[in-house]
C-alpha positions as CSV (number, residue, x, y, z in Angstrom):
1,X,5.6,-8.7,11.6
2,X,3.7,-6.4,13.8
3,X,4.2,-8.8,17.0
4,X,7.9,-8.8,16.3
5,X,7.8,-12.4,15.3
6,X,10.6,-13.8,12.9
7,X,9.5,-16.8,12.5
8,X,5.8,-17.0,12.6
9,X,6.5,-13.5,9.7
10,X,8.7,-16.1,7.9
11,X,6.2,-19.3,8.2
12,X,3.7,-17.2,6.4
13,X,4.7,-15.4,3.9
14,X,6.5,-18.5,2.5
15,X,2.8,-20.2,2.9
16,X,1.3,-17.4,1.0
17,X,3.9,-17.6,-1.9
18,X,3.3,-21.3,-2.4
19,X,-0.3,-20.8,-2.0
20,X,-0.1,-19.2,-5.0
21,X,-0.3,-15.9,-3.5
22,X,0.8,-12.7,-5.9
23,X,4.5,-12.0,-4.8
24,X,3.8,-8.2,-5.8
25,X,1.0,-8.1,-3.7
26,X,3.2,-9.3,-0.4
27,X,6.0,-7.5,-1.6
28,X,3.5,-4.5,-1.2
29,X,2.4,-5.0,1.8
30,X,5.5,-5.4,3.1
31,X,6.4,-1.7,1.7
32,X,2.8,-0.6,3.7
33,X,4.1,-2.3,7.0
34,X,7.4,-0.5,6.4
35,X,5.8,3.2,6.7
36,X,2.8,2.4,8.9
37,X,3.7,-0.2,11.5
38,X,7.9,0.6,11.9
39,X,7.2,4.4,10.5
40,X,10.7,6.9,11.5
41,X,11.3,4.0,14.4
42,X,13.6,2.9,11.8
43,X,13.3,4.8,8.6
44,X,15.4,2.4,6.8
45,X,12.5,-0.7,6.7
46,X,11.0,1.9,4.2
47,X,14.1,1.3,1.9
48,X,14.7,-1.9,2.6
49,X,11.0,-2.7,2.1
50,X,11.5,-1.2,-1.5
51,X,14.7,-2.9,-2.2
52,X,13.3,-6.4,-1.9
53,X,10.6,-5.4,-4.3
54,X,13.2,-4.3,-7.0
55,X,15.0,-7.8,-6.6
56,X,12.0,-9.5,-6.9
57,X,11.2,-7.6,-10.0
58,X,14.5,-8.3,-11.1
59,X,14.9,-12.0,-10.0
60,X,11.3,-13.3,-10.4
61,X,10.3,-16.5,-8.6
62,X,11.7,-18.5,-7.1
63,X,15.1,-16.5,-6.5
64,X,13.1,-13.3,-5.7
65,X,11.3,-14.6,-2.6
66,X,14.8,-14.4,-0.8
67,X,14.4,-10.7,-0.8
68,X,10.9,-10.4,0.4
69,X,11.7,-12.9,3.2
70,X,14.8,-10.4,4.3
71,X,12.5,-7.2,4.1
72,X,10.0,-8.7,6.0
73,X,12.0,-10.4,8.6
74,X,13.7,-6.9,9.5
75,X,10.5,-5.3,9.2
76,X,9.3,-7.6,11.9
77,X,12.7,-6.9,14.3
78,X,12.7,-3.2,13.5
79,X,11.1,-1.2,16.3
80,X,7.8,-0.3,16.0
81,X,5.6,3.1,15.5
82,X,2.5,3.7,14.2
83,X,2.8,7.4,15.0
84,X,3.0,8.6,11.0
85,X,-0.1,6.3,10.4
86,X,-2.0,8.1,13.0
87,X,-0.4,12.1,12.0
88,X,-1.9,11.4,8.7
89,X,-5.2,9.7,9.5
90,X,-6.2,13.2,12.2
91,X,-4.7,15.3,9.3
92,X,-6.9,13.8,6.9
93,X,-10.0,14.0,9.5
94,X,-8.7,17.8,9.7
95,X,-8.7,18.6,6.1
96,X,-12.2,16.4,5.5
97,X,-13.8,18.9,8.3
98,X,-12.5,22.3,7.0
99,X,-11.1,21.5,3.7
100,X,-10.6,25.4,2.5
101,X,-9.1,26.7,5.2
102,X,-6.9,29.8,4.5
103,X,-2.7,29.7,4.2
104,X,-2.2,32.2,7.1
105,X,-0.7,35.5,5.7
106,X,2.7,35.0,7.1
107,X,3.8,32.3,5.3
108,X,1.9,33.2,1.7
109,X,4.4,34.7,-0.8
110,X,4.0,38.3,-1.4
111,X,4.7,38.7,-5.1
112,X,3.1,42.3,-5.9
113,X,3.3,45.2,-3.7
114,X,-0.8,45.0,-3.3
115,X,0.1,41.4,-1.2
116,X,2.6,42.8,0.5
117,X,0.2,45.7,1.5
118,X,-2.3,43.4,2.4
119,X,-0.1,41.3,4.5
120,X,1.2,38.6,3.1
121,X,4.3,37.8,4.1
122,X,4.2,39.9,7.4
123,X,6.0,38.1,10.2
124,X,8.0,35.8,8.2
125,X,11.1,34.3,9.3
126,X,13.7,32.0,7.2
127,X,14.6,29.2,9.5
128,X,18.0,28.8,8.1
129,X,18.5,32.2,8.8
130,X,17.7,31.9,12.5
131,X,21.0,30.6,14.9
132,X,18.6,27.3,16.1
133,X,17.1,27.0,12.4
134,X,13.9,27.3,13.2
135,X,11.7,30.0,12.6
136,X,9.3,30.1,15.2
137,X,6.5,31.2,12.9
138,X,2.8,29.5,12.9
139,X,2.0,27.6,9.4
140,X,-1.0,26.1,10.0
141,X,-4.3,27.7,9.5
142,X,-5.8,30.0,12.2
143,X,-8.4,27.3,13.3
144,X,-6.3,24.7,13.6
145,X,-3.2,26.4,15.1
146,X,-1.2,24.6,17.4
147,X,-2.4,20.8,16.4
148,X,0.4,18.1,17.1
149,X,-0.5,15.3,14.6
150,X,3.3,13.9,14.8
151,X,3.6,12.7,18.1
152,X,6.8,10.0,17.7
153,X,7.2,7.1,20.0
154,X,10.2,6.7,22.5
155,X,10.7,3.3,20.0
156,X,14.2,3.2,17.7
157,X,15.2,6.5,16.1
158,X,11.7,7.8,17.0
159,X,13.3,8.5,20.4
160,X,15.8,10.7,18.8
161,X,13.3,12.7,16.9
162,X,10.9,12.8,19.8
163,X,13.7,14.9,22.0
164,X,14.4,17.1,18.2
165,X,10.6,17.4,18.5
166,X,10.5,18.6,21.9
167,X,13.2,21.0,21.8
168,X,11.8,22.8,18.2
169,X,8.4,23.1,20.7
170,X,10.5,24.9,23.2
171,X,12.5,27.1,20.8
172,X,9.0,28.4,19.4
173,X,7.7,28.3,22.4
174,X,9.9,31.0,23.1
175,X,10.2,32.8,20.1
176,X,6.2,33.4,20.8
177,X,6.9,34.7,24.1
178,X,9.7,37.1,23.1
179,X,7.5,38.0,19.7
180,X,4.5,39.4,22.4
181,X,6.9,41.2,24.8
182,X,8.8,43.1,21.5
183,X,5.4,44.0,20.1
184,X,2.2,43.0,22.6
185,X,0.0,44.7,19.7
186,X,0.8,41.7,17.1
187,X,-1.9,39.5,16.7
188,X,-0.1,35.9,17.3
189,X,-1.8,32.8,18.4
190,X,0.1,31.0,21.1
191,X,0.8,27.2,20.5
192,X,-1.3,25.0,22.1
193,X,-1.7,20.8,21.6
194,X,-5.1,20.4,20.9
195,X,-5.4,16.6,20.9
């Protein structure tokens, strides 16, 4: 599936079924390949992936096989990205490094007037109130400001989200700048990729 390979994805998996292989257990890794190797290049493998492993369930062998050869065979024509796969594996290096880090003040929820006092809260923007709906606030912890761990592909609809991506950067971007010019006091980290 991952070289984009109908038929060798096709010779396989049927030799794994009659092997005797678990068809739940290819049926799952067919749901895996969906989110890790196609990812948002084509969101729909993910459903599709899942679909074929409620017919199975419902159909049983040797009817059910049909539907895992369909899910797999558009799993191996869907674009690729691995790009989710690798967000989540730095996020989870992140979180193994510094796993306590503190929810920065602006975006913890300032219940009592002693949180409000304190802070919390302070800055805060709703994104749907905003004209571009975004917010242009920092959620990520202080050390770990301006991280990218989603970095899409130019593959599928991965393109599509890559521009959305780079024009929410901008956006912020600006509301930073315009943030420091209004009030040059405010302590504000600017963004930043660090990887």
């Amino acid at each position: 599936m991952r070289e984009s390979d109908p038929d060798a994805t096709i010779y396989w998996l049927v030799r794994m079924l009659e092997a005797g292989e678990d068809p739940l257990y290819v049926a799952r890794r067919i749901v895996r390949f969906a989110s890790e190797d196609v990812g948002l290049a084509d969101p729909r493998a993910l459903r599709i992936a899942l679909d074929a492993k409620d017919a199975f369930d419902f159909l049983g062998m040797p009817e059910g096989s049909l539907a895992l050869v369909e899910a797999a065979v558009y799993c191996a024509l869907a674009p690729k990205s691995n790009a989710l796969y690798e967000a989540e594996s730095e996020a989870k290096h992140d979180v193994a490094e510094k796993p306590a880090e503190p929810v920065p003040p602006v975006i913890r929820n300032a219940v009592t007037k002693l949180m409000r006092e304190v802070g919390y809260g302070r800055g805060y923007k709703y994104a749907h109130a905003e004209p571009e709906g975004v917010g242009g606030i920092e959620c990520l912890p202080e050390t770990l400001q301006g991280r990218r761990y989603y970095r899409p592909r130019a593959s599928g609809e991965e393109a599509e989200l890559s521009r959305r991506l780079e024009a929410v950067l901008k956006l912020r971007q600006e509301k930073w700048k315009r943030e420091e010019s209004t009030d040059p006091g405010r302590k504000r980290s600017k963004p930043r990729d660090t990887r």
